[in-house]
C-alpha positions as a Markdown table, in Angstrom:
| # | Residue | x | y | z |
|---|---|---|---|---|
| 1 | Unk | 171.2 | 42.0 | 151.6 |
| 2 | Unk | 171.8 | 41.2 | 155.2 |
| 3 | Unk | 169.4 | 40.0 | 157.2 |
| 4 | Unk | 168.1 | 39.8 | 161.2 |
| 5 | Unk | 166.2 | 37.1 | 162.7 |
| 6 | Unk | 163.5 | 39.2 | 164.7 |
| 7 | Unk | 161.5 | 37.4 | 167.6 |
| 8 | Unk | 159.2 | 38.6 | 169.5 |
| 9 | Unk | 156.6 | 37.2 | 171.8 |
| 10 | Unk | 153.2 | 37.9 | 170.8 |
| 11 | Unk | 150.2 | 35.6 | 172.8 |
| 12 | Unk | 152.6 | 33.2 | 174.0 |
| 13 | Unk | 154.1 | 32.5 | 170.5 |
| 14 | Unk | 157.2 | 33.2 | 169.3 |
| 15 | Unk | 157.1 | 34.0 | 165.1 |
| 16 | Unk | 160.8 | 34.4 | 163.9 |
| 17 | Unk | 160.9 | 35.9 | 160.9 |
| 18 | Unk | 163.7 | 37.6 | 158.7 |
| 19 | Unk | 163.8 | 41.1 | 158.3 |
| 20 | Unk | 166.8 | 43.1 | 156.4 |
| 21 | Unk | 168.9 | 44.9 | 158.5 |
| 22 | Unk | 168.1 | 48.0 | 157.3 |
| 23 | Unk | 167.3 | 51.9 | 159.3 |
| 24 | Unk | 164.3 | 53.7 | 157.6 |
| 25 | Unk | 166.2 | 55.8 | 155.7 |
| 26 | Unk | 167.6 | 53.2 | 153.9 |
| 27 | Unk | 164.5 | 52.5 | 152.2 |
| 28 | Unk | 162.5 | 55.8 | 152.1 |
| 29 | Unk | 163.3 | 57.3 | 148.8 |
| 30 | Unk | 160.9 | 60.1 | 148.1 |
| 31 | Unk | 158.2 | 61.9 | 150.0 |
| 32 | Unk | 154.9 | 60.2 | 149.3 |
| 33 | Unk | 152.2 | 63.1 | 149.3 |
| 34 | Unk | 149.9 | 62.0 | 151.8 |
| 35 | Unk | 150.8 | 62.2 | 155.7 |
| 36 | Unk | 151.9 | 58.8 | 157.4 |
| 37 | Unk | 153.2 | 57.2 | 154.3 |
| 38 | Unk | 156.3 | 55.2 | 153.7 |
| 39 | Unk | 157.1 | 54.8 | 150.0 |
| 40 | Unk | 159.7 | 53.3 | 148.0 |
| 41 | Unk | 160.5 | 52.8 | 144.2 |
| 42 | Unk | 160.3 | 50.0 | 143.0 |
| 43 | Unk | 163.9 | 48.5 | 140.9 |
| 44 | Unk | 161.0 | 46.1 | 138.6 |
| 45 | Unk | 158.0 | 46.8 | 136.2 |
| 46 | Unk | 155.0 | 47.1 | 138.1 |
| 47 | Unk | 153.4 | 43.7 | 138.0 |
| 48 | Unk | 156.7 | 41.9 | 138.7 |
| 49 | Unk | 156.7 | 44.6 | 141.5 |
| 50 | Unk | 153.2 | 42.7 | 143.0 |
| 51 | Unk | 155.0 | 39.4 | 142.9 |
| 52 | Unk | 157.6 | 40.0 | 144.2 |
| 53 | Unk | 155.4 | 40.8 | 147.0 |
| 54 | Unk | 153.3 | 38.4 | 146.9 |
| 55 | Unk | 156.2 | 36.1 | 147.0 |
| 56 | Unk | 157.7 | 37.5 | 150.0 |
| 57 | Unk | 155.1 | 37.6 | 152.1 |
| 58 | Unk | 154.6 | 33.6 | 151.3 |
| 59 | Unk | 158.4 | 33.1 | 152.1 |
| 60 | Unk | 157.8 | 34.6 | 155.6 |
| 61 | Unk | 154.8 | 32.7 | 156.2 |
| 62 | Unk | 152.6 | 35.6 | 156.6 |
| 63 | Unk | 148.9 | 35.5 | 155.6 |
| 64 | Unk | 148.0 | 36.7 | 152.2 |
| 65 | Unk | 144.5 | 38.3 | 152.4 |
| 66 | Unk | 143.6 | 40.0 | 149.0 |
| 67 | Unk | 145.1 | 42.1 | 146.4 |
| 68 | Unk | 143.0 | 44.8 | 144.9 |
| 69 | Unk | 143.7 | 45.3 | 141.2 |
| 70 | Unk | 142.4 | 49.2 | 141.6 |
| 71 | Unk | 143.0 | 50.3 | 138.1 |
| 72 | Unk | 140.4 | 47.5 | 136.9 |
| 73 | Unk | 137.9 | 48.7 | 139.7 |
| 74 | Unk | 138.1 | 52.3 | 137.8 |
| 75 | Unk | 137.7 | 50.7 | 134.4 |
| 76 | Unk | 134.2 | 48.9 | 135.7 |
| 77 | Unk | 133.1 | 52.5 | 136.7 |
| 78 | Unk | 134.1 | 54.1 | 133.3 |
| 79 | Unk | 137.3 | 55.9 | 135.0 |
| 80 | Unk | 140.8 | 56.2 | 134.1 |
| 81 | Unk | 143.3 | 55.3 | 136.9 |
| 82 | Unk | 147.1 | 54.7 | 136.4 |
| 83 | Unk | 148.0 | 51.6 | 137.5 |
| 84 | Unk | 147.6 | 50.9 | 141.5 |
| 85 | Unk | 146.9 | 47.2 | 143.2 |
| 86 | Unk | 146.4 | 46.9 | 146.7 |
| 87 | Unk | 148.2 | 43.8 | 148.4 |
| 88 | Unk | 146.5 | 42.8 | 152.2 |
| 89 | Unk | 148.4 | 40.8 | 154.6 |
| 90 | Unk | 149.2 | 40.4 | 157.9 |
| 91 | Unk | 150.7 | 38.0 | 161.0 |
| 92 | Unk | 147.6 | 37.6 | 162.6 |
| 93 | Unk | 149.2 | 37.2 | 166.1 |
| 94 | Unk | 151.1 | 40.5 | 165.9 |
| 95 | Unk | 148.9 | 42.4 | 163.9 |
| 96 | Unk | 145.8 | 41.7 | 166.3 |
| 97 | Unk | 148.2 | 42.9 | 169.6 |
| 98 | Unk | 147.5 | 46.5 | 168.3 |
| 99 | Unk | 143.9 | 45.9 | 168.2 |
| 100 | Unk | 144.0 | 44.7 | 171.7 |
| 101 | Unk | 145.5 | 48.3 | 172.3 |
| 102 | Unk | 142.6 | 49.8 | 170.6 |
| 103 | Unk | 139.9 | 48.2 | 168.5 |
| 104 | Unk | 139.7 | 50.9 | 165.5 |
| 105 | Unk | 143.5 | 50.2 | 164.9 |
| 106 | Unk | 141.4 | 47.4 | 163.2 |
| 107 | Unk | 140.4 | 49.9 | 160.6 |
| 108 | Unk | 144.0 | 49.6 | 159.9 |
| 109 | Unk | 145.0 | 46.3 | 159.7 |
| 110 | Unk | 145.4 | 43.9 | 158.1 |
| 111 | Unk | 148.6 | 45.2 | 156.4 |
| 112 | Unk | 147.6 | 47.5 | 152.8 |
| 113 | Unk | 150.9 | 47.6 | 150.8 |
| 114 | Unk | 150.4 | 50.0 | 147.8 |
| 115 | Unk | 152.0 | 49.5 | 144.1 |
| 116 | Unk | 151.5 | 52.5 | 141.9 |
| 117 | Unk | 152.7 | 53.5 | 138.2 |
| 118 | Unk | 153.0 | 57.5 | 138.0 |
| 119 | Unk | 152.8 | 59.1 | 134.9 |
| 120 | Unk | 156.8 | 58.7 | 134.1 |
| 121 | Unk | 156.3 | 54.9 | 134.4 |
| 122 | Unk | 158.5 | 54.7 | 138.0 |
| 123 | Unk | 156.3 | 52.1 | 140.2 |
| 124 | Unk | 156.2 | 52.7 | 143.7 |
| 125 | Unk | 156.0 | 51.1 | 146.8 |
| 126 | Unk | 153.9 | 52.8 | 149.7 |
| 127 | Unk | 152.6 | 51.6 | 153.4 |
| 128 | Unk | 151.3 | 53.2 | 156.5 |
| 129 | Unk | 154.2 | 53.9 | 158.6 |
| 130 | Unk | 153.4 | 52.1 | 162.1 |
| 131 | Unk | 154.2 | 55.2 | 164.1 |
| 132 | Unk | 151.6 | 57.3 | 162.6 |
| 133 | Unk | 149.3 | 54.3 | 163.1 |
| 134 | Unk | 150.5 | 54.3 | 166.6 |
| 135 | Unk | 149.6 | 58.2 | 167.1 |
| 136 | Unk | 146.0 | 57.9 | 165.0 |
| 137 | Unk | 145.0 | 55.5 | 167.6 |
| 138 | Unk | 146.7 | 56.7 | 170.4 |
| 139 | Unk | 148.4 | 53.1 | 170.9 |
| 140 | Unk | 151.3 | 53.4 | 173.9 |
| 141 | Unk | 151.9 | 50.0 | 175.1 |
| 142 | Unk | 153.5 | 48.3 | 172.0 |
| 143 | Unk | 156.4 | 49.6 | 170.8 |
| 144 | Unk | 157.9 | 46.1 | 170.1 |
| 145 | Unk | 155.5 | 45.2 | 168.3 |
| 146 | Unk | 155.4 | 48.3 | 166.1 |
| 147 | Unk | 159.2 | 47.7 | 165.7 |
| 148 | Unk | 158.8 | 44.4 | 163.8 |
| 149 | Unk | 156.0 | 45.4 | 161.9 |
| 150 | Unk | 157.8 | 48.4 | 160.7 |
| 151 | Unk | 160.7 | 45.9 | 159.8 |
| 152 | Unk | 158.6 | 43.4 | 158.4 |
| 153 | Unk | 157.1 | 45.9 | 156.0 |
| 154 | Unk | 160.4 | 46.8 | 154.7 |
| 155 | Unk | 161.5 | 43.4 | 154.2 |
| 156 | Unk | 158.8 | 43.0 | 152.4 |
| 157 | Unk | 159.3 | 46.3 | 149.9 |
| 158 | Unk | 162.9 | 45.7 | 149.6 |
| 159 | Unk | 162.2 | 42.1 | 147.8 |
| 160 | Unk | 161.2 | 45.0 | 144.6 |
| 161 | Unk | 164.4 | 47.0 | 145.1 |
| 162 | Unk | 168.1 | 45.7 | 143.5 |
């Protein structure tokens, strides 16, 4: 896969990170069936699907937060889930910019990356796509910064794809 070095200026620092040089169709594959959801399938079973990940978002020296194994969380409460973790992370730097913008974008971030089994056993990928997080909070003044976490995100979901 080819990648881009992506800079951009964000409190006086400058975080260069890679980021494939990909358009979003290139990685959309299916309508997810919520509004303001990127999703992609997954090339790998599902837990190799978190790792990879997980393992990505080291490489690009972005903070790991949490994962959120959801299907356990179910179990606890006596109820059946198909498989779904939760991954949290996040550039601190960028990712506080668009709470400068508008403090409830906080309710947003950090970054929540989905992975899902469905019933035929494909695992998906899914995110909030950063425009409609833009529009929900009404967010005008940081379109560069919404670029590269756009990108970012999809670097990220393409370390599961072939």
């Amino acid at each position: 896969m080819k990648y881009l070095l992506a800079t951009i200026a964000v409190n006086g620092i400058f975080p260069t990170l890679p980021v494939p040089a990909l358009q979003a169709a290139a990685y959309v594959t299916a309508q997810a069936p919520a509004e303001g959801i990127v999703r992609t399938k997954s090339d790998y079973p599902f837990d190799e699907t978190v790792e990879r990940i997980k393992t990505d978002v080291a490489a690009k020296g972005i903070r790991f937060f949490d994962e959120i194994d959801q299907t356990a969380l179910g179990e606890s409460a006596g109820i059946k889930l198909s498989r779904s973790t939760l991954v949290l992370f996040g550039n601190p730097p960028l990712g506080i910019q668009f709470l400068t913008s508008n403090p409830y974008a906080g309710l947003d971030w950090p970054v929540r990356m989905l992975v899902t089994q469905d019933a035929d056993g494909a695992v998906w990928i899914a995110w909030t796509d950063f425009k409609f997080i833009a529009s929900r909070y009404r967010i005008e003044n940081r379109d560069a910064q919404l670029k590269m976490a756009s990108e970012v995100a999809a670097s990220i979901a393409s370390a599961a794809t072939k």
